[in-house]
Each structure stands twice: as structure tokens, then as C-alpha cells.
KOLVEXDREN-54337 format. One record per residue (C-alpha): z negated, y, x negated. Coordinates in Angstrom, 3 decimals, m for minus. Example, Ala and Ser with C-alpha at 12.3 -4.5 7.8 and 13.67 -1.06 7.14 Angstrom:
# KOLVEXDREN-54337
<pt w="m7.800" v="m4.500" u="m12.300"/>
<pt w="m7.140" v="m1.060" u="m13.670"/>
END
This chain:
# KOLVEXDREN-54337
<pt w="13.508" v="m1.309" u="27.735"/>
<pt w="14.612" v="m4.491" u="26.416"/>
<pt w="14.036" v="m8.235" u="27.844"/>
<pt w="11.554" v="m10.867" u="26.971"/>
<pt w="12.513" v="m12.459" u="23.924"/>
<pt w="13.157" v="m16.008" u="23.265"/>
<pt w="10.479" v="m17.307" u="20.465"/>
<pt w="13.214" v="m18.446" u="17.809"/>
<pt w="13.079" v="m21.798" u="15.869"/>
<pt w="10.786" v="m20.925" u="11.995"/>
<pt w="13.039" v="m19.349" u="10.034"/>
<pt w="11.086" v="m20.912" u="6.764"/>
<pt w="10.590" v="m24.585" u="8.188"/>
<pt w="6.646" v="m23.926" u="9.311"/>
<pt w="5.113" v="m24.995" u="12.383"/>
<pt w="6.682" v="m23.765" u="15.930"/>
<pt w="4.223" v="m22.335" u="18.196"/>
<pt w="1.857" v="m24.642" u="19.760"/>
<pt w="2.482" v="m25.394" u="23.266"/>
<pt w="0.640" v="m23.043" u="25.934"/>
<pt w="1.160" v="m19.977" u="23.555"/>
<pt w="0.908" v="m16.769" u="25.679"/>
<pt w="4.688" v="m15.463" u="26.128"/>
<pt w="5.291" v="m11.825" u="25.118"/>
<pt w="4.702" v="m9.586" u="28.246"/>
<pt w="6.492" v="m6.298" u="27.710"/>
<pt w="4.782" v="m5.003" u="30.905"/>
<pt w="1.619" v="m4.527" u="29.955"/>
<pt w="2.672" v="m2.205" u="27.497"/>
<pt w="1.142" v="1.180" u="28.238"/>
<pt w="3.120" v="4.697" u="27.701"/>
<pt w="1.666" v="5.955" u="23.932"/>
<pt w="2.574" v="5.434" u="20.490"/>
<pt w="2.283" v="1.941" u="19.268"/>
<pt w="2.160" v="1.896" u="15.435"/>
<pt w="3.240" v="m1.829" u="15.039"/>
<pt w="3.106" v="m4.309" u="11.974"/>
<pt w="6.333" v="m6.339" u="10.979"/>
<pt w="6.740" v="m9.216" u="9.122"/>
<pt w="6.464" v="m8.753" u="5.056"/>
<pt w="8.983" v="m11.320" u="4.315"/>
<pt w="8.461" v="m14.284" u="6.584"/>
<pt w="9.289" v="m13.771" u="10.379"/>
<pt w="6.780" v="m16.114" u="11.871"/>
<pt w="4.364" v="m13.447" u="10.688"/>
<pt w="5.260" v="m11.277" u="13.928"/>
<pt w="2.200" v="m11.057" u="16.370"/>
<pt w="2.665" v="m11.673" u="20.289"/>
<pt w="1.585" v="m7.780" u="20.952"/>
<pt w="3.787" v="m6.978" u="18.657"/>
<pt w="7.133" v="m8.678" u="19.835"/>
<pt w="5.277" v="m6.904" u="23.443"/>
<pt w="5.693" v="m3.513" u="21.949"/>
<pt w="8.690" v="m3.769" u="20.451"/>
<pt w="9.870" v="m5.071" u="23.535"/>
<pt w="8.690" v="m2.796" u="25.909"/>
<pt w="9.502" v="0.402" u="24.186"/>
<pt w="11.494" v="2.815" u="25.652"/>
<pt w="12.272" v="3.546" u="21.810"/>
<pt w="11.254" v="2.254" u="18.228"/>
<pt w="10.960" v="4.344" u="15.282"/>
<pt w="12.345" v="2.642" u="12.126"/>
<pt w="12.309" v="3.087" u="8.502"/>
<pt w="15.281" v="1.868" u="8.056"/>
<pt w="17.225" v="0.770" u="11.031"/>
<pt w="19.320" v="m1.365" u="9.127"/>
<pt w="16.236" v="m3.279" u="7.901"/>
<pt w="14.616" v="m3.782" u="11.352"/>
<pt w="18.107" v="m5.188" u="12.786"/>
<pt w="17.197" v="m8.572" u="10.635"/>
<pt w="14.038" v="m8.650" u="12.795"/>
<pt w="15.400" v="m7.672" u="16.230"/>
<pt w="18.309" v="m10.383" u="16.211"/>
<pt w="15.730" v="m13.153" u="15.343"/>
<pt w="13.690" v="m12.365" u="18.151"/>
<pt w="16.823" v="m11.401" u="20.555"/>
<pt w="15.383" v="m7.542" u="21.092"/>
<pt w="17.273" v="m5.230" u="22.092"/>
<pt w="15.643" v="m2.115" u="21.386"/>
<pt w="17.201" v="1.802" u="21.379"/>
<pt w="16.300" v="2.219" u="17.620"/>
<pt w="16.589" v="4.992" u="15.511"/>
<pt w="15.437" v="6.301" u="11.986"/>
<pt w="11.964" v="7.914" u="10.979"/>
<pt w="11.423" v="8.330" u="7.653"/>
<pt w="10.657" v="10.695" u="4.326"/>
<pt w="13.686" v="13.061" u="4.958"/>
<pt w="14.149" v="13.225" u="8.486"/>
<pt w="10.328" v="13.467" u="9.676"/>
<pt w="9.787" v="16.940" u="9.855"/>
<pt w="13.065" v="17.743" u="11.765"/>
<pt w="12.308" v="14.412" u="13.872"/>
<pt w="8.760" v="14.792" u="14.765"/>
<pt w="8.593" v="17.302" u="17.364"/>
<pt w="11.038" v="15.766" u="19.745"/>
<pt w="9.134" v="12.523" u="19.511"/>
<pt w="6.213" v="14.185" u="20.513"/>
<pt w="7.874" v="15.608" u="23.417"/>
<pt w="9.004" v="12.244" u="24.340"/>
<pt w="5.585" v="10.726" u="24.262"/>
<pt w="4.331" v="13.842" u="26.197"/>
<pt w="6.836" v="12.991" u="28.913"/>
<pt w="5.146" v="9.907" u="29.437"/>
<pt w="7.409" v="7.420" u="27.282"/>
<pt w="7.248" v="4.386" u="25.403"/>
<pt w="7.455" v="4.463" u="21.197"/>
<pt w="6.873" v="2.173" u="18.514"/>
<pt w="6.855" v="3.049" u="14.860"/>
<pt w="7.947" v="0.160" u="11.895"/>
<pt w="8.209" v="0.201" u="8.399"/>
<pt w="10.679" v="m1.675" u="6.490"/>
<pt w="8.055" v="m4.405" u="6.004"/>
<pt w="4.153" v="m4.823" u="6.848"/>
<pt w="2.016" v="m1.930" u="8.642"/>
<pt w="3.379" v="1.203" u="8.967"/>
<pt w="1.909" v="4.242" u="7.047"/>
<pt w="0.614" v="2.785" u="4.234"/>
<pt w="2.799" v="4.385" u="1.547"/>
<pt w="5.383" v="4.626" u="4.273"/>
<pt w="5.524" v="8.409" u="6.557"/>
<pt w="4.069" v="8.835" u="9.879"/>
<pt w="0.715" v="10.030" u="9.384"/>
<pt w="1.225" v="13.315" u="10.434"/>
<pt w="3.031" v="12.172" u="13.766"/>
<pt w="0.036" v="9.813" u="14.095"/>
<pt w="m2.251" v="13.215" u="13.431"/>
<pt w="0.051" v="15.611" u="15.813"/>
<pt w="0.039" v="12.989" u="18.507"/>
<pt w="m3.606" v="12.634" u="18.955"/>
<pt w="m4.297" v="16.144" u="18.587"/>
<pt w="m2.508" v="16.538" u="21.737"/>
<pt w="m4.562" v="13.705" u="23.531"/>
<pt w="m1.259" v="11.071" u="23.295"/>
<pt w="m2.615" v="7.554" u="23.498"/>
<pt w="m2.195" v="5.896" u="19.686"/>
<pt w="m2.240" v="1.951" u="19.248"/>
<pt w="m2.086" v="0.268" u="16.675"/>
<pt w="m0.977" v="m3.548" u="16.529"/>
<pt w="m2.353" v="m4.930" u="13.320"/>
<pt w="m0.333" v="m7.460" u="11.480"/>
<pt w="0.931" v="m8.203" u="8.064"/>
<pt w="m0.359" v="m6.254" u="5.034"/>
<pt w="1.380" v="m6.636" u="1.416"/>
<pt w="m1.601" v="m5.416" u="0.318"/>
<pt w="m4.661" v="m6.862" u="2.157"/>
<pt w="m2.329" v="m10.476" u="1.620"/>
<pt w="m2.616" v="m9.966" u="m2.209"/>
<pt w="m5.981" v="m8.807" u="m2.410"/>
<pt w="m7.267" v="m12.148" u="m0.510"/>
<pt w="m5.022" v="m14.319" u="m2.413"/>
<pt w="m6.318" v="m12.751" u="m5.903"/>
<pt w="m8.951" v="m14.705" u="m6.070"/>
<pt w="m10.452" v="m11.402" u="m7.255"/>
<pt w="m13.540" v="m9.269" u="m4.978"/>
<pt w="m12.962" v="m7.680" u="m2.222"/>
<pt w="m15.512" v="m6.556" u="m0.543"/>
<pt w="m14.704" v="m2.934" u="m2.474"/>
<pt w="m11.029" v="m1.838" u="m3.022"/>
<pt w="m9.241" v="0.587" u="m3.709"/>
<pt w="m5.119" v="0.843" u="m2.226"/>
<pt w="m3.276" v="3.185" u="m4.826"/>
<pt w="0.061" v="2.985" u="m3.845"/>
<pt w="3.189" v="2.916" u="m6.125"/>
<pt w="1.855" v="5.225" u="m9.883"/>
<pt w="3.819" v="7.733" u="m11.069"/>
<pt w="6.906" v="6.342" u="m13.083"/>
<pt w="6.607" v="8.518" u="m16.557"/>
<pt w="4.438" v="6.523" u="m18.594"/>
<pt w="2.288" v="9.710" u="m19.257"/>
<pt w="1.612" v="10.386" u="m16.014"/>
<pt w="0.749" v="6.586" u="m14.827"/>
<pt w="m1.888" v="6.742" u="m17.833"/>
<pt w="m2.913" v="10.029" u="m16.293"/>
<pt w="m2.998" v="8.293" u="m13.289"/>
<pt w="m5.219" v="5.147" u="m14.012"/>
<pt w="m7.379" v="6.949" u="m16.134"/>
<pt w="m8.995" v="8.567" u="m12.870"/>
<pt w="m9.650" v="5.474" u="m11.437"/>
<pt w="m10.950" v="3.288" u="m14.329"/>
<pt w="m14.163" v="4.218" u="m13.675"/>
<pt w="m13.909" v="3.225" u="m9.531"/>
<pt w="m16.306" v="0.086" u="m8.980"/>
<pt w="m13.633" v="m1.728" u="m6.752"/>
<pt w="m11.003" v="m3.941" u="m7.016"/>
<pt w="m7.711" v="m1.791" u="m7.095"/>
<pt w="m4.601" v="m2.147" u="m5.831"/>
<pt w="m0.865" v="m1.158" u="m6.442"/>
<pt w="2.470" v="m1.346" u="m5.564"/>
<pt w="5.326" v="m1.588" u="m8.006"/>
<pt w="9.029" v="m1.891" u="m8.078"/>
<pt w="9.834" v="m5.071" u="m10.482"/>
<pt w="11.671" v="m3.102" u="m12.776"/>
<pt w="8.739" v="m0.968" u="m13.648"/>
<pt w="6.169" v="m3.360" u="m13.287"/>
<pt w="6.216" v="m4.654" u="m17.152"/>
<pt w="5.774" v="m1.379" u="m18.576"/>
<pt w="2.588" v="m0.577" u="m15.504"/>
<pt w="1.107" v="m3.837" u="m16.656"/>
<pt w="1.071" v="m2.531" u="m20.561"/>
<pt w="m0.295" v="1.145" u="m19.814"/>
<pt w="m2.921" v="m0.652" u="m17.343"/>
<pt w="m3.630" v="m3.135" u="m20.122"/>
<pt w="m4.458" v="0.129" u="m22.365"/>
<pt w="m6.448" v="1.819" u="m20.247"/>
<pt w="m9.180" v="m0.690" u="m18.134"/>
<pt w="m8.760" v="m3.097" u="m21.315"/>
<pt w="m8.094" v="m6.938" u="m20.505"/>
<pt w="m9.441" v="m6.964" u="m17.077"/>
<pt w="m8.662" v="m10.140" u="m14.730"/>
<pt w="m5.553" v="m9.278" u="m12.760"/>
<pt w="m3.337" v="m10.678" u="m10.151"/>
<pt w="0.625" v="m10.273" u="m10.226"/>
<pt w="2.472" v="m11.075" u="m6.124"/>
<pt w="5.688" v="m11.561" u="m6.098"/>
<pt w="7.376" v="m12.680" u="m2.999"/>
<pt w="4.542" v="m12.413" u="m0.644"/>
<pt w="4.733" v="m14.984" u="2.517"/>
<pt w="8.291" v="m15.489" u="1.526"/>
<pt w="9.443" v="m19.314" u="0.209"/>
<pt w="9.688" v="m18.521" u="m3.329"/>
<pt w="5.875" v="m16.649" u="m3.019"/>
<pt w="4.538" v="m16.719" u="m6.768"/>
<pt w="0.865" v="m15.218" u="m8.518"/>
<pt w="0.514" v="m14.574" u="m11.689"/>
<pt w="m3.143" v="m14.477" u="m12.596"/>
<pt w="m4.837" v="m13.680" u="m16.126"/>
<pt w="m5.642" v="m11.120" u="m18.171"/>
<pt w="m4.215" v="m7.733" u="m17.856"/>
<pt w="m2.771" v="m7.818" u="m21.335"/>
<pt w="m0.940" v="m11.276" u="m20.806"/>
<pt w="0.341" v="m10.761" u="m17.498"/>
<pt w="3.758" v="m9.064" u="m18.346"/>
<pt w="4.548" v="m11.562" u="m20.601"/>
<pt w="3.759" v="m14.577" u="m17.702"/>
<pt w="6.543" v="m13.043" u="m15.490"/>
<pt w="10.414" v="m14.478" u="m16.015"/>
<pt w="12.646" v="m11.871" u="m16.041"/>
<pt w="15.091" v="m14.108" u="m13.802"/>
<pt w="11.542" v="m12.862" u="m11.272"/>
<pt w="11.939" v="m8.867" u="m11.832"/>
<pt w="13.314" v="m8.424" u="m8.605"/>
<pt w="12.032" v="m6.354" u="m5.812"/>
<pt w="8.357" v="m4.628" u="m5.224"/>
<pt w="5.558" v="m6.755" u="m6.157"/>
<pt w="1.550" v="m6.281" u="m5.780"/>
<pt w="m1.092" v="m5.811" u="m8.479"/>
<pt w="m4.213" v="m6.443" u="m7.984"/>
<pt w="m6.648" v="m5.913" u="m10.736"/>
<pt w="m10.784" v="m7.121" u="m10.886"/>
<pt w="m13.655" v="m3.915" u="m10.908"/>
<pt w="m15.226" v="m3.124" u="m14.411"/>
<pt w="m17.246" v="m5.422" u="m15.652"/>
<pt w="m21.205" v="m4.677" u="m15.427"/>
<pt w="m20.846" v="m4.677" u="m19.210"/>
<pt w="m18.731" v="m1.487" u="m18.432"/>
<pt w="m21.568" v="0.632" u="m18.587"/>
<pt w="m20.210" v="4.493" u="m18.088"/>
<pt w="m21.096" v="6.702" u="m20.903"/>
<pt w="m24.256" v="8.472" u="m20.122"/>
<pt w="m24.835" v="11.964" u="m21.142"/>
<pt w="m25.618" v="11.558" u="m25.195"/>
<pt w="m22.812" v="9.392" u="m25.553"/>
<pt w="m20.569" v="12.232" u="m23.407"/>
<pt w="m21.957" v="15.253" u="m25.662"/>
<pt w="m21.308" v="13.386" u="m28.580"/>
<pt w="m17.462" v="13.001" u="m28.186"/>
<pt w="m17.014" v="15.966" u="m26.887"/>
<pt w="m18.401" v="17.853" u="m29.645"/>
<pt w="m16.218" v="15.727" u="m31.803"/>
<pt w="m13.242" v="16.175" u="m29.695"/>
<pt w="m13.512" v="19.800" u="m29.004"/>
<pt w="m13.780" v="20.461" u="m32.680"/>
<pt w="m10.284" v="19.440" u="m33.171"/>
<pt w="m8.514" v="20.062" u="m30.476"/>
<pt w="m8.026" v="22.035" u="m26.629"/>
<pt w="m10.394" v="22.125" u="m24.287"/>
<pt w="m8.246" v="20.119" u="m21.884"/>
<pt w="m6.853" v="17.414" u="m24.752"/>
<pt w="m10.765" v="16.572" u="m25.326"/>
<pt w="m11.685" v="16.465" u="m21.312"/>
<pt w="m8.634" v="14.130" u="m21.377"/>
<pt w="m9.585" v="12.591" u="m24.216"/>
<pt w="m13.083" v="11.959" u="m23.643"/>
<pt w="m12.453" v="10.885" u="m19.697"/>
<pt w="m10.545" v="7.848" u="m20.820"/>
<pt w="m13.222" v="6.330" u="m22.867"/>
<pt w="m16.048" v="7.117" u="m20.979"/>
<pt w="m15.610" v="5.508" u="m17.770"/>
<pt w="m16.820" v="8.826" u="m15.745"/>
<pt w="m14.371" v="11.140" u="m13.676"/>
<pt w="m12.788" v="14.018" u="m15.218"/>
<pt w="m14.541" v="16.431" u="m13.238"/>
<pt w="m17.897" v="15.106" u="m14.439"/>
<pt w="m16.605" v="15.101" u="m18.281"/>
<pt w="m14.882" v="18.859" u="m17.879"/>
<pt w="m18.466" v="20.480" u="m16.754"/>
<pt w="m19.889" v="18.797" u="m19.451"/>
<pt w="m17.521" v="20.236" u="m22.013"/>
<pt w="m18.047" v="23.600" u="m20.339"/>
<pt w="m21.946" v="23.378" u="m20.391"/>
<pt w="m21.637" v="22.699" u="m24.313"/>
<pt w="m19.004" v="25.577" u="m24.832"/>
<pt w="m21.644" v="28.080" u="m23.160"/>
<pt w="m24.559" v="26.558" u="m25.559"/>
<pt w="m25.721" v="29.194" u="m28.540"/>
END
């Protein structure tokens, strides 16, 4: 258990907290596991239940304790911290079940923004309530819910895809599935990728209206909006730093998917020249419908006289 901390002065010059804000109150924090959002990139972004949870916690879970330090000392917690992540969840997860079993306190961070969204801890999460531990979650910053609302782009569908495959051929692979998805998508990718993500997205939904966030909440926040196949070239390379977020518009209702004539048709064509898989591949791309729906097609036509 740590003390109440002290709210500390804006660490990016914006407005203190007005007067008669409700101080953080460790105390009311219940015994469970509190999955608690953290700041993206600018501090102030820290809710009062979280800074109650993080506060109250007999322990906190961190990504990367080293990360979560730079939070702590701005808010003068104090917390026993130690590391959940990728390579140590497995071996970690049963003793922090027994923990919360025993009654205690623990909250789980990511490096940045809510935790488990392309970060580990859904199967503590899954484990935990399975055995009737109380789960909380204290909503906060999202990279990817701030993009999408700053996109200027729909979103009342989306789609969160996480961070694609690096190899070129399998990010194509990748997108291809979700061309056809009526919903605004969403990725993560690491700036020195994100040039080369932009150009096989560009080649596979076509010039689609797309958003580019760099820097999210941070001073030096920037969006680069505009057609998939110009956005690469609207980002300075002094800017390829980091993870950014891409946001890109649903198909068009000129879109239309291929309907069944248009399906047989290249798939005849297709499956003339090559393998039955290179022409499901093939034909998927093109025609807007899933692979599964194009592969029972090309099977249908195979067992035709």
C-alpha cells in the first residue's frame, strides 16, 4: 500500500485541475484485479480511479517496470511493482492468482494506454474470473479509440487489427482478409515499418481515405490524412520514430463485392493456369469476399462435369 498522491503541476503546460476535484481515495479500493489505463503519452491523461488503484494496490503488474517508474514518480506512488509480460506470463500467472485468491490487491498496466489490447493478460483476466476473483476495469486512454475519433473517418463500425505481420507477403496476406470488412480498420505500426504498410495497404483496398497518428496526446501530436497511396510520402522521415496509428475509411458503396458470375468467372480463368490455392488467393483479393467464401466456390466448380 502506498500513500495518497500529490496531484503534480501539467507536465505539458494544460490546465491544472479545477478546484473541488475529488482527491484520489486509495481506500475504497476493493480486493480484485484492477486492469487500469495509463497515460499514452501525456500524464494529465491519468483518471482519479486510476491514481486510486494504483495507489491502493497491494501490488501492480507492469509491462515494463522501467516504463511505469516515469508515471509513479510524477504522481509520488510508491507501489511494490513488478513485471508481467509476453515471456514471463505463463510462469507468473499462477502465483498472481493465488495472491488475488488470498484476498489481495493487484493492478495490471501496459507500457502505455489500456492494458490487453495487443499487450498480454487476457488469459489472467480469463483464469481469474473463472475462479469467481472480482475483475475491474478502469477505463482510460486508448491509442486506438484516440485515433479513430480524431480521423475524421466513421466510427460507428471498426475493426482493431493490431500490429500486421512484418514480411511484406504476409501483411498482403493479412489485409487481403479484411478488405472486404465494412468498418473502419485500425492498426498499429512501428515507424520504421509503417512506409512500406502504407504501400502494401495502398495495393490492396486501393486509394482509400486514411489517417496517419503520430505522437498521440503528446506535444508534438501530428495526423496525416489523405489518400492511402499519398500518405507515406506526407510523413518526414525526421517523424519515423516510434509506433504510430493507422486508421483507414470502410469500402466505398461503389465497392460492390463480386457476386457469384463475376466469382465463377475468375476462377475458371485462374484455376486454368495455376493451383488451386494461388487462384483462391488470387481471386480473394479482387473480389472483395472472404477466402472461405471464394475457396468453396472454387471447389463447387472443380466437382462440376
Amino acid at each position: 500500500m502506498t500513500s495518497v498522491p500529490n496531484i503534480p503541476k501539467d507536465p505539458n503546460d494544460q490546465a491544472a485541475l479545477p478546484q473541488g476535484a475529488i482527491a484520489p481515495n486509495p481506500k475504497d479500493i476493493a480486493p480484485g484485479l484492477y486492469l487500469v489505463a495509463t497515460p499514452i503519452g501525456n500524464l494529465r491523461d491519468i483518471t482519479l480511479r486510476a491514481l486510486d488503484a494504483l495507489a491502493g494496490a497491494d501490488l501492480v503488474l507492469a509491462e515494463d517496470t522501467r516504463m511505469s517508474r516515469r508515471l509513479f514518480e510524477a504522481y509520488g506512488l510508491r507501489p511494490k511493482c513488478e513485471a508481467y509480460h509476453e515471456h514471463n506470463a505463463d510462469r507468473r500467472r499462477q502465483s498472481v492468482l493465488t495472491a488475488l485468491q488470498e484476498g489481495r490487491t493487484i493492478a495490471l498496466i501496459s507500457d502505455a494506454g489500456t492494458p490487453l489490447i495487443s499487450d498480454p493478460g487476457y488469459k489472467l483476466v480469463r483464469e481469474a474470473a473463472a475462479l469467481d476473483i472480482a475483475v475491474f476495469a478502469i477505463p482510460g486512454p486508448s491509442a486506438l479509440l484516440a485515433a479513430l475519433t480524431v480521423s475524421g473517418l466513421p466510427t460507428d463500425k471498426f475493426l482493431f487489427a493490431g500490429f500486421l505481420p512484418p514480411k511484406s507477403s504476409a501483411r498482403k496476406r493479412a489485409l487481403a482478409k479484411q478488405k472486404a470488412t465494412q468498418a473502419s480498420l485500425i492498426y498499429y505500426e512501428t515507424a520504421n515499418r509503417v512506409v512500406a504498410a502504407l504501400a502494401d495497404m495502398a495495393e490492396t483496398f486501393g486509394p482509400r481515405p486514411a489517417m496517419v497518428g503520430r505522437e498521440l496526446t503528446k506535444r508534438f501530436e501530428s495526423h496525416y490524412r489523405g489518400p492511402l497511396d499519398q500518405l507515406g510520402a506526407q510523413i518526414p522521415k525526421e517523424e519515423l520514430r516510434g509506433e504510430m496509428v493507422i486508421v483507414i475509411g470502410p469500402p466505398e458503396e461503389s465497392d460492390d463485392l463480386w457476386d457469384e458470375t463475376q466469382i465463377d468467372k475468375a476462377l475458371h480463368q485462374a484455376l486454368s493456369e495455376q493451383s488451386l490455392k494461388s487462384a483462391v488467393d488470387e481471386v480473394t483479393k479482387v473480389s472483395g469476399q472472404t477466402r472461405r467464401t471464394i475457396y468453396q466456390r472454387a471447389l463447387d466448380l472443380q466437382k462440376r462435369p
